[in-house]
N, C-alpha and C positions, 0 to 999 in steps of 0.2 A: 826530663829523662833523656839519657842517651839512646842514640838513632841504635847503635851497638847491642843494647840492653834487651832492646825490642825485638831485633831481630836475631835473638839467641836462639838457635837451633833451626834453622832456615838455610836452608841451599841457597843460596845466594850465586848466581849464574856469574855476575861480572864483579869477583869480589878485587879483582886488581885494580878496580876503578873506585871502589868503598870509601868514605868519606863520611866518617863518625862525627854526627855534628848533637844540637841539643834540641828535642822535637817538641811537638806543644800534645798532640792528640793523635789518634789514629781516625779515619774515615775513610765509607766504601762511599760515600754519599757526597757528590762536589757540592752540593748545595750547601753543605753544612762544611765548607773548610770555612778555617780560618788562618790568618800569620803563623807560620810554623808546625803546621797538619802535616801527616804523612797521608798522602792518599792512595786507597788499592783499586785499583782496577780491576773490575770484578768483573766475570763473561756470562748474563746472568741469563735467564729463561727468552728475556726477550729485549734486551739492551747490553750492549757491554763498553764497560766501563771506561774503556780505552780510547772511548769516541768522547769521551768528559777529562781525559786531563788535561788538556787543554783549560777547561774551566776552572779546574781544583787550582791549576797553576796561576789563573787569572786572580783566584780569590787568596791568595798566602800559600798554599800549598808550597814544602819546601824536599819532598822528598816524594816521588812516584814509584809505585811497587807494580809493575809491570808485566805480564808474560808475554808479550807481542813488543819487536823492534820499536823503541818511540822516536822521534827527535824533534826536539827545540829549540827554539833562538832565544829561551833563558837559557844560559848557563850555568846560571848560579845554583839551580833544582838538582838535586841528586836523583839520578835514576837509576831503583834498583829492578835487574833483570831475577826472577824466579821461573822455576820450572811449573807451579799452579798456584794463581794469586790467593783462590776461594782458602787451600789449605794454609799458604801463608798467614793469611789475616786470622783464621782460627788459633795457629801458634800467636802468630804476636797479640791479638789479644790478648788473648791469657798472660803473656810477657806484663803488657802494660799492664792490667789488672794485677800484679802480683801472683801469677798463677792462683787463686783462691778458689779453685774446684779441688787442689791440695787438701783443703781445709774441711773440705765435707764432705757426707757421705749420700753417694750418686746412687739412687735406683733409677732405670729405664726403663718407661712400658713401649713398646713398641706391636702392634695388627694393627688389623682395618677396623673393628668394631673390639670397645672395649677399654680404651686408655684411659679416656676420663672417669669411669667411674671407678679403676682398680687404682688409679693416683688419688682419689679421696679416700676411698677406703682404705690404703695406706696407711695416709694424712692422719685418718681418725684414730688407727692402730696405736702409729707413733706416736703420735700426743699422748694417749692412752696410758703410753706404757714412759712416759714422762719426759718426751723429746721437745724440741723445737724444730719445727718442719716447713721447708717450704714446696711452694712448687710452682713448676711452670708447664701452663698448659691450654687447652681449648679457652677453657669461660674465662681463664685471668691467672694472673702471676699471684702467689702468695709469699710472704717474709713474715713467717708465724702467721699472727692475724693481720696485717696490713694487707690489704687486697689494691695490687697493681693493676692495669686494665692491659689486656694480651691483645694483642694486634695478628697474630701468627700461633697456631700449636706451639711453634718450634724456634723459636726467635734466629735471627741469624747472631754470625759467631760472636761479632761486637756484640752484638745487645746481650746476648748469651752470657758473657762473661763478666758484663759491666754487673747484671742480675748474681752471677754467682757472688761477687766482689760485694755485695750488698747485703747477702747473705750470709758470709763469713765474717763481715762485721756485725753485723746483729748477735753473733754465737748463734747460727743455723744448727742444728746436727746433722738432720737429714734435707737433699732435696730428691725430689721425686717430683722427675718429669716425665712428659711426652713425648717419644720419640719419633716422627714420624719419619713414613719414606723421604719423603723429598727433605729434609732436613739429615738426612742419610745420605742421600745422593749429591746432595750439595756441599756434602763435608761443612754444616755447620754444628756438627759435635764432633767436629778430626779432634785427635790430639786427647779429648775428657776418657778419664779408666773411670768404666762404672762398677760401682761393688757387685751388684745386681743390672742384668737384663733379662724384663719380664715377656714373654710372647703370649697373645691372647687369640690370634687368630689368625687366618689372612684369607679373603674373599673379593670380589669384586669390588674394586674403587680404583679411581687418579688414573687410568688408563689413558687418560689423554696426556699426561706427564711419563709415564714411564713407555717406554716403547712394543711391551708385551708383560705377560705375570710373571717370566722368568726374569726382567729385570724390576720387576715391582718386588720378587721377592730376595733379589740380593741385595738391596738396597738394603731388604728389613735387617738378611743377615750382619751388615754389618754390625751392628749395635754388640752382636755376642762375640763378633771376634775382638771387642774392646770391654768384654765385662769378666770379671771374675767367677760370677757365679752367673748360671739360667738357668731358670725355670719355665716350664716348655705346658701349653698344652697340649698332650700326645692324644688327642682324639681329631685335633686335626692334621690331615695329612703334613702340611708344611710344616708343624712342630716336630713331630717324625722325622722331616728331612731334617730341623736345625740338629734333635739332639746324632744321628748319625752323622753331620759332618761334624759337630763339636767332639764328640763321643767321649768327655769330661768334664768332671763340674755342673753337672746337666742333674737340676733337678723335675719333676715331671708330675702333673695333676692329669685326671680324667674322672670322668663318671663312666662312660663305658670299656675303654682300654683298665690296664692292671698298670698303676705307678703310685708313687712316692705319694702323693696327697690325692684318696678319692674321695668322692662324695655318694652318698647313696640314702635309702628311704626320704627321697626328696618330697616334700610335701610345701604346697602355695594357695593362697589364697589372693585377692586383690591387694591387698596390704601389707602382707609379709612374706615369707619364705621360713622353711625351716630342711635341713639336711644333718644327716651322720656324716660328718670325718671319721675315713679312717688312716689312721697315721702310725706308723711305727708300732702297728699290733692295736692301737687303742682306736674305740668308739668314743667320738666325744659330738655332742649335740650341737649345732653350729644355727643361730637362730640372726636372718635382716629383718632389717625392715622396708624392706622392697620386694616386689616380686619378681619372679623371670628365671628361668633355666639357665641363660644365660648368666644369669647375675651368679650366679652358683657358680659358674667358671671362673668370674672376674674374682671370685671370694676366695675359691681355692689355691688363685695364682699368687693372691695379699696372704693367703696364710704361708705358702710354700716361704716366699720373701721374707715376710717376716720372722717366721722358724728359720728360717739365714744367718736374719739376724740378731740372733737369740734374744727374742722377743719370746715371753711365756705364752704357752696357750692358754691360759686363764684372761690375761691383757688382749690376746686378740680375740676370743671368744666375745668378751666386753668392750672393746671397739667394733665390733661391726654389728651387735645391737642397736647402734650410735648414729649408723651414717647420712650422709646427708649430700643426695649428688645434684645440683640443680639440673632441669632436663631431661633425666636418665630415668626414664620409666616413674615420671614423677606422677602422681596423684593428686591432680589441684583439685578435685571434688571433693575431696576430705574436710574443708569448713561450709559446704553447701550441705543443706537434706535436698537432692534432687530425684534420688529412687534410683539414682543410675549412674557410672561413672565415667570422668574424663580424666584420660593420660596423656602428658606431653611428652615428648619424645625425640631426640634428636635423631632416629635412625634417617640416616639419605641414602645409605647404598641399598641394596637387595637383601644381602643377609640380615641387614642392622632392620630392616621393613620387616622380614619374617619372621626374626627373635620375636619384637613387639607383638608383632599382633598373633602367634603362636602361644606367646605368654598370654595377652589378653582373652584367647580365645578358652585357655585352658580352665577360666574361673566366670566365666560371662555367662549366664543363667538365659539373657535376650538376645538380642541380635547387636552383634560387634561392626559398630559404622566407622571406616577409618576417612581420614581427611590427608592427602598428602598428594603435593608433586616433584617437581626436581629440580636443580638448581640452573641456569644458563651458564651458557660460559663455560660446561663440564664436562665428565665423559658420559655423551649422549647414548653410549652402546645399552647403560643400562636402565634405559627409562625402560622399553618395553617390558624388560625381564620384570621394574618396579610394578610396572600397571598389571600383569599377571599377576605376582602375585600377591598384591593386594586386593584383585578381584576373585583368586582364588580361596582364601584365607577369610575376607570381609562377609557380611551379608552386606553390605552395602560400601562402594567405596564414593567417596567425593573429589574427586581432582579438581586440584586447584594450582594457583601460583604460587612458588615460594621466593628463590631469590632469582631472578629472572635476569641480572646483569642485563647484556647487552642484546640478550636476544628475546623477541616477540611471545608472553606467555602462551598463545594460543598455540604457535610452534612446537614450544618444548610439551606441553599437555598431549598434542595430536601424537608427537611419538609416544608419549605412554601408552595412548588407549590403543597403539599399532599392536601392544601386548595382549589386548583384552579380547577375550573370545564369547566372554559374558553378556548380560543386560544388567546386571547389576551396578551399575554405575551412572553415577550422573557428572556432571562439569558444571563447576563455579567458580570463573576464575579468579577473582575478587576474593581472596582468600579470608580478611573476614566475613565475606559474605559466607562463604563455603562452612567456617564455624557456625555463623548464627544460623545455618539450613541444619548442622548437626543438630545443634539444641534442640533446634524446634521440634524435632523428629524424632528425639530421641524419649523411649518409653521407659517403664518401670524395668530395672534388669538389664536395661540394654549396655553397656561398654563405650566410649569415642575416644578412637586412640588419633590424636593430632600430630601428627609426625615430619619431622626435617627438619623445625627449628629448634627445638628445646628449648637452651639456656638463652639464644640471639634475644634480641630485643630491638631488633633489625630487620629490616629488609631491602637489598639492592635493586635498584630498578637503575637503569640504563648506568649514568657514574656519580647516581643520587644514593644516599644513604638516610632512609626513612626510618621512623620511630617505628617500629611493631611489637610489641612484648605480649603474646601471647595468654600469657595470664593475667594481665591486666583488661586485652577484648573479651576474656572468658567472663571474668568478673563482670564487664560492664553489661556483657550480655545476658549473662542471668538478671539481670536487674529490671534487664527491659523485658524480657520473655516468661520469668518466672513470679 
């Protein structure tokens, strides 16, 4: 492919120096050149790029995409100057891929709580109503049914596109992804027009990435000033602000505000959920199979989108009888008789803690024990807010370890319980330990919401990555206890 080709629609700073030659591959990654690479120099969270072409040039690299003055005693290397590498490499990706986000249709979920389970429920609609869908997100990429293993919510721009190009050959119709902040902030969706962006929320989280919530929530904005349609939930205040700086195209769900898709006579048990839409004048029955208040929001925002996309309400009604979120307020006590129930649960920030066990507590007959502490390496502001209110909310909470990275789990636990004003809590760091004390403990009626891993099957301790799949310690634990 020509150098030319690639860098179609790029401000190109030193183009009287330009020198169209024939390229092999693009890479932000020197490890990975080879003969005839173009490589970007990327200025990333905590490395930049500019300190490695050197290397990229050592391994084949024959063309450096630059924003910072370079120079070398190759001359043979073309070097191009750009005004911001991250945006560059999102266009010329797409260049080398063929542009193939052209070729299908982009929905964006972008909050803090909520993405993964409105991208399946989606998933489910559109299959439903007879698509081919992929997506990319938390637990894993999808291309139909082939399941990719996700490294990132939000892949960077290469990977991103190399995925779309993958998709459009398959005949994708729809993808439906993830959008997160930092994948917003980093410009690795520049450049993609999404048919649809969905907002679900925005609460406390990634504070330690964004520099305050007034830049955690422009980052989100960006997404809508790149989609054609939004749909907004207007019971949170930030939905509010998007649809007033949008002020078009804005579609809008609530249960307590007045908008375009509400939901009402909400009824839930441990198992299911049931709610009225009402839409465009009509009542119509809306029945999961999962529980949560919450989840009623995520349902509402997969209906607005799909009414977008003139998807019938009879097809979406019948896709979300259907779904299927791993992690997301799952139910793995549904093949045990143990008298009492366990939920897994990916919530790690505050709000995603008080959804669960707010949902949990609304159908718990016993005493609701939760198990959960918070990740290393994060933003530490809101452990204590977690250990509140999980010891407000719980009749019993457990603090434990979850992904501890680099820092000491006894550390990260102590600022939790800096929130706790209670005695209802106890500490076991050893976090299957802290499951097998729930079991043992727990009576007829009682609830155990297990929370901050869900879907992982992981655990990071220092720059080890251990096996942990929560439902598999459940399993072996009943075994030994029951």
């Amino acid at each position: 492919m020509k150098l030319k080709k690639v860098l179609l629609g790029i401000d190109v700073l030193n183009y009287e120096d330009f020198v169209d030659i024939d390229i092999n591959k693009i890479e932000f990654d020197s490890r990975k050149i080879e003969k005839g690479d173009v490589f970007f120099c990327i200025l990333g969270y905590n490395l930049d790029g500019h300190d490695y072409a050197e290397d990229a040039i050592k391994r084949g690299a024959s063309v450096i995409v630059c924003e910072k003055e370079l120079n070398f005693e190759d001359k043979e290397v073309v070097v191009i100057m750009v005004k911001d590498t991250r945006k560059a490499l999102a266009i010329c990706s797409s260049n080398y891929y063929g542009n193939p986000s052209n070729n299908l249709n982009i929905i964006g979920v972008t909050g803090t709580n909520g993405k993964t389970t409105s991208t399946y429920m989606l998933r489910t609609i559109l299959q439903n109503a007879g698509y081919k869908v992929g997506i990319i997100g938390t637990i894993a990429n999808y291309i139909g049914d082939e399941k990719i293993k996700s490294h990132r919510t939000t892949p960077e721009s290469l990977e991103l596109h190399k995925l779309f190009k993958r998709m459009s050959d398959k005949n994708v119709d729809y993808c439906i992804m993830e959008v997160s902040s930092h994948s917003l902030a980093l410009d690795r969706v520049y450049g993609i027009k999404f048919n649809q962006g969905l907002f679900t929320n925005l609460t406390q989280d990634h504070l330690d990435f964004h520099k305050d919530f007034e830049d955690y929530f422009n980052s989100k904005f960006k997404l809508f000033k790149n989609s054609s349609k939004a749909v907004v939930n207007i019971d949170d205040k930030y939905g509010q602000k998007i649809c007033k700086l949008l002020k078009e195209n804005v579609y809008t769900y609530a249960i307590k505000n007045k908008a375009d898709f509400i939901a009402s006579n909400i009824n839930m048990n441990s198992r299911e959920t049931d709610f009225d839409l009402i839409y465009n004048g009509n009542i119509i029955n809306i029945k999961l199979n999962i529980p949560g208040k919450y989840n009623v929001y995520n349902a509402l925002g997969c209906i607005g989108s799909c009414i977008n996309e003139g998807i019938s309400i009879e097809k979406i009604v019948e896709g979300l009888k259907n779904i299927n979120i791993p992690g997301r307020c799952e139910v793995v006590s549904k093949k045990y008789d143990l008298g009492f129930d366990i939920i897994v649960d990916y919530a790690h920030t505050p709000d995603g803690l008080e959804n669960i066990l707010l949902t949990a507590r609304e159908f718990t007959k016993g005493r609701l024990i939760s198990v959960f502490g918070c990740g290393g390496d994060r933003d530490n502001k809101k452990r204590p807010i977690m250990g509140k209110i999980g010891s407000e909310i719980s009749d019993l909470c457990i603090i434990t370890s979850d992904n501890p990275r680099t820092e000491p789990p006894m550390s990260i636990i102590q600022d939790i319980i800096k929130g706790i004003s209670k005695d209802n809590y106890i500490v076991v760091e050893n976090r299957k330990g802290a499951i097998r004390k729930a079991l043992a403990m727990a009576k007829k009626n009682d609830t155990i919401v297990i929370a901050g891993k869900g879907h992982e099957d992981y655990q990071i301790l220092n720059d080890k990555i251990i096996h942990f799949d929560e439902r598999e310690i459940i399993d072996e634990l009943v075994k030994e206890l029951f």
